[in-house]
N, C-alpha and C positions, 0 to 999 in steps of 0.2 A: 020051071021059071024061078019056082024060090030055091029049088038047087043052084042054079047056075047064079043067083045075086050073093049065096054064100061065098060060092068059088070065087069072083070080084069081091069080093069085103074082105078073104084072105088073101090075095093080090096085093091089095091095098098094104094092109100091113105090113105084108112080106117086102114090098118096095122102101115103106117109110124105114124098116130094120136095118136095111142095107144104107140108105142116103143119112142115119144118124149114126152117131157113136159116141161111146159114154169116156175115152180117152183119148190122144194124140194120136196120132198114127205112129207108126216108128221112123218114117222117113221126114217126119219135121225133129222128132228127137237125135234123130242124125245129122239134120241140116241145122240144129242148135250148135250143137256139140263141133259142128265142122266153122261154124263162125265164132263158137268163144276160141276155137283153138288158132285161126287165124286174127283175131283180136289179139292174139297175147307175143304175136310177131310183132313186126315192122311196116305193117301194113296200116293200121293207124295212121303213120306217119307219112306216108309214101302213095297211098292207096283209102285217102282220107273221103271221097265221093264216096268212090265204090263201095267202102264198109260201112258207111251211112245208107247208101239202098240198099246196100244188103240186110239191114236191120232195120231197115222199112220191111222188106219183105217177108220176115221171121216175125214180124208184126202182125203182119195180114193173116199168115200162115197161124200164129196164135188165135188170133180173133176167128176165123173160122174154125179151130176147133171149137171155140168156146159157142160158137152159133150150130154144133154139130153139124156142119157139112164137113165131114172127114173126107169125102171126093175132092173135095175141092183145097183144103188143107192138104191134102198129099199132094197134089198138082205143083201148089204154092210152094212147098219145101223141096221139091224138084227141082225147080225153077231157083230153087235158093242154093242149093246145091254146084248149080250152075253157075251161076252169080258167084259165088262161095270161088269158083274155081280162075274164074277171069279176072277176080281182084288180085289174088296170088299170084297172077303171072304181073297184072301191072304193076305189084309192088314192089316184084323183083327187080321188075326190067328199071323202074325210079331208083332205085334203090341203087342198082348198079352206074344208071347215073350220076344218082349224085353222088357216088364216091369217087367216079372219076372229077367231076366238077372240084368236089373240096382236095382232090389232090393234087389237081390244077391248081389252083387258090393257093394252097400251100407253096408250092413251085413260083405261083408270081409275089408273093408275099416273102420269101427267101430274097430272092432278087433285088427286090424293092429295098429291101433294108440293108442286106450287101450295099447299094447306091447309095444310101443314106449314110452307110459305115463311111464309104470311102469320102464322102462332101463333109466329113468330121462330124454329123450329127451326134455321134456321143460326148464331142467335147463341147459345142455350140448349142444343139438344145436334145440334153441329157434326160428333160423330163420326157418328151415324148416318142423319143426311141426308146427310151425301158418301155414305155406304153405299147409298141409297135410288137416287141420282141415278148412282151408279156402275154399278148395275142398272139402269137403264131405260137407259143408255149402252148395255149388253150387246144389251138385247131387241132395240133398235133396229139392232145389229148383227148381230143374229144373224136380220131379217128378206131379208138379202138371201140368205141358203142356203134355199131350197124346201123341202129336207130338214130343217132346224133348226129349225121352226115348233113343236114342242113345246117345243123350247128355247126359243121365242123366249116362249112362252106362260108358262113357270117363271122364265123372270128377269122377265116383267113384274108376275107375282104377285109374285114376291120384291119386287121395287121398291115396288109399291104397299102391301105389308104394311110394307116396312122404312121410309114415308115415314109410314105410321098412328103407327108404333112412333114415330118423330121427333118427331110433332106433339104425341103425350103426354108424352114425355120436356120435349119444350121447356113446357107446359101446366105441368106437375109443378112443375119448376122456377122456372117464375113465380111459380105460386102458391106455393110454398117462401120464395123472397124475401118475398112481399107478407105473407106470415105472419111471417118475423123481422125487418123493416121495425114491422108492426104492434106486434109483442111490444116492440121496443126504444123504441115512442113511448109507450106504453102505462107500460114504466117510467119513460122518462124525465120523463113526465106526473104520475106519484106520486110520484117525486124533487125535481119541481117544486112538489108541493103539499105536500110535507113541509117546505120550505122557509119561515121567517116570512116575511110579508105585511109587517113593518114593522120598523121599524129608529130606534132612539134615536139622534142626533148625541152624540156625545164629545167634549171637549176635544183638538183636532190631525186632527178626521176634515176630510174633502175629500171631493164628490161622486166624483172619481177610486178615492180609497182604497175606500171604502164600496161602490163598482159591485164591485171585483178580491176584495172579499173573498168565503170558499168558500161560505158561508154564504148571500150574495146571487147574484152573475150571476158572479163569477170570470171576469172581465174588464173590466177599467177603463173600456176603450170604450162598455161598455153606460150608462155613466153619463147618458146622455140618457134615460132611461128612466124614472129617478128624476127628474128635471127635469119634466118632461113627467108624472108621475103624483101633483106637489107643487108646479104652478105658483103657485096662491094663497098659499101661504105662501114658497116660494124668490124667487116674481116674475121679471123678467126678466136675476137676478144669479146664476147658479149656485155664481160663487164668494165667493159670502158664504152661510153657513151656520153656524149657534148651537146649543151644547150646548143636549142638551136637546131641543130641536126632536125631533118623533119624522114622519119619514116613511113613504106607504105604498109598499109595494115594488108592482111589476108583475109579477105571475104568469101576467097571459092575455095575450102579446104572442108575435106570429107571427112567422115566419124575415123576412118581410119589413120588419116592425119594428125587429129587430133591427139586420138590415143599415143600415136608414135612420138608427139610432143610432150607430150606428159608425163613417157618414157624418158623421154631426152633429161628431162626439164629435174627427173626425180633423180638422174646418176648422173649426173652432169661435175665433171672435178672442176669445180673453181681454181684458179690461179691463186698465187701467195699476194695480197692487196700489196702494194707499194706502199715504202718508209714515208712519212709524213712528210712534207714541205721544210724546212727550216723555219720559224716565222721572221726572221730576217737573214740578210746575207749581206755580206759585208764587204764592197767592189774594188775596195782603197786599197791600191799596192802599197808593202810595207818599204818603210826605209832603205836604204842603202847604207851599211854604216861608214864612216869617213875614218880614211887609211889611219894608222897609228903612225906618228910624229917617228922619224928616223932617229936613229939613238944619236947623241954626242958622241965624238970623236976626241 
């Protein structure tokens, strides 16, 4: 009987020898070593859950050695192993997504700002299509880090929205001009037709004077206008013109007409003026003289 209580007392021990241990096992120093190395990838990035339970589980797997159950720490680093091995594959597989997504991005982000080139956004609004085009510089640089691909995905959204934002800005602004382009023709077209359509000659007027006045064209040059809208009575003498005389002025004459008047108006060869009046004339027929007396005979 006290034989066989010794043999149970060395049982005992023998059991408690096996279920402790005074270091790690080698397969959590494996399952360490296999999660710093996939830490030092792209999996952080890409595989940001999974490397978080994985390093809960390296966790557990430490804390049980430190409570010496090495059975049960070598189970846990197994298990971490495994874990270890399913994060690598999701973070490839993100990975490989999102470089497609940010090369997509780039692709619509190119696009976007081609649109914006051509609606004039570099002449119209200059600040932020450099903005647009400063971010698709980023994205494209940001596709050679493996890791950066979400980066590279947010600058090319950024790029592609800030090239939309361009292409309105420059749009806005066209249509802005074309509206106070329009407004200003608009008045100056009822300016024009407030203006008399015709004009009496005065004693000392000149087709020159009569163009410059405010009234009419307020520019002398325009005086081919008047010529040209009075040839049957002026004829082919502009500078002879008669109180009195009432000409039609030109109200529907185009930038183009203009300019060709002003042409006119600057090579235009004047006539030799005509010799002055006499200041009087003298209507009295002269004498007749009375015959000479017949000589003596």
């Amino acid at each position: 009987m006290k034989r066989l209580w010794k043999l149970g007392v060395t049982g005992t021990v023998i059991a408690l020898t096996v279920a402790c241990c005074t270091k790690a096992p080698k397969e959590v120093g494996d399952a360490t070593a296999a999660l710093n190395e996939m830490k030092a990838t792209c999996a952080p990035t890409y595989a940001a859950d999974c490397v978080s339970q994985a390093q809960g589980m390296l966790d557990q797997a430490n804390d049980l050695v430190a409570n010496k159950k090495c059975k049960d720490a070598k189970a846990k680093a197994l298990e971490l192993m495994a874990k270890v091995k399913d994060c690598k594959a999701a973070s490839d597989a993100e990975e490989a997504a999102a470089k497609g997504k940010a090369e997509t991005g780039i692709a619509s982000a190119k696009t976007a700002i081609s649109a914006a080139q051509a609606a004039e956004a570099p002449q119209y609004a200059a600040a932020t299509f450099q903005r647009s085009k400063d971010a698709l510089a980023q994205a494209e640089s940001l596709m050679g880090q493996p890791c950066d691909y979400y980066k590279a995905i947010e600058a090319a959204n950024n790029a592609g929205n800030l090239a939309a934002q361009a292409k309105k800005e420059a749009e806005d602004e066209i249509a802005r001009i074309k509206a106070e382009e329009e407004r200003k023709r608009l008045e100056a077209e009822k300016a024009l037709q407030a203006k008399p359509v015709s004009y009496t000659v005065i004693k000392g007027d000149c087709l020159w004077k009569i163009s410059a006045k405010k009234d009419m064209y307020e520019n002398p040059f325009m005086w081919p206008l008047i010529w040209d809208a009075n040839r049957g009575l002026i004829k082919d003498h502009p500078d002879l013109i008669y109180p009195n005389w009432v000409f039609k002025i030109n109200r529907d004459f185009t930038d183009a007409d203009a300019k060709k008047a002003e042409k006119t108006a600057r090579n235009h060869h004047w006539e030799p003026a005509a010799p002055a009046a006499p200041k009087s004339v003298n209507t009295t027929q002269p004498e007749t003289p009375a015959p000479a007396p017949a000589p003596a005979k």
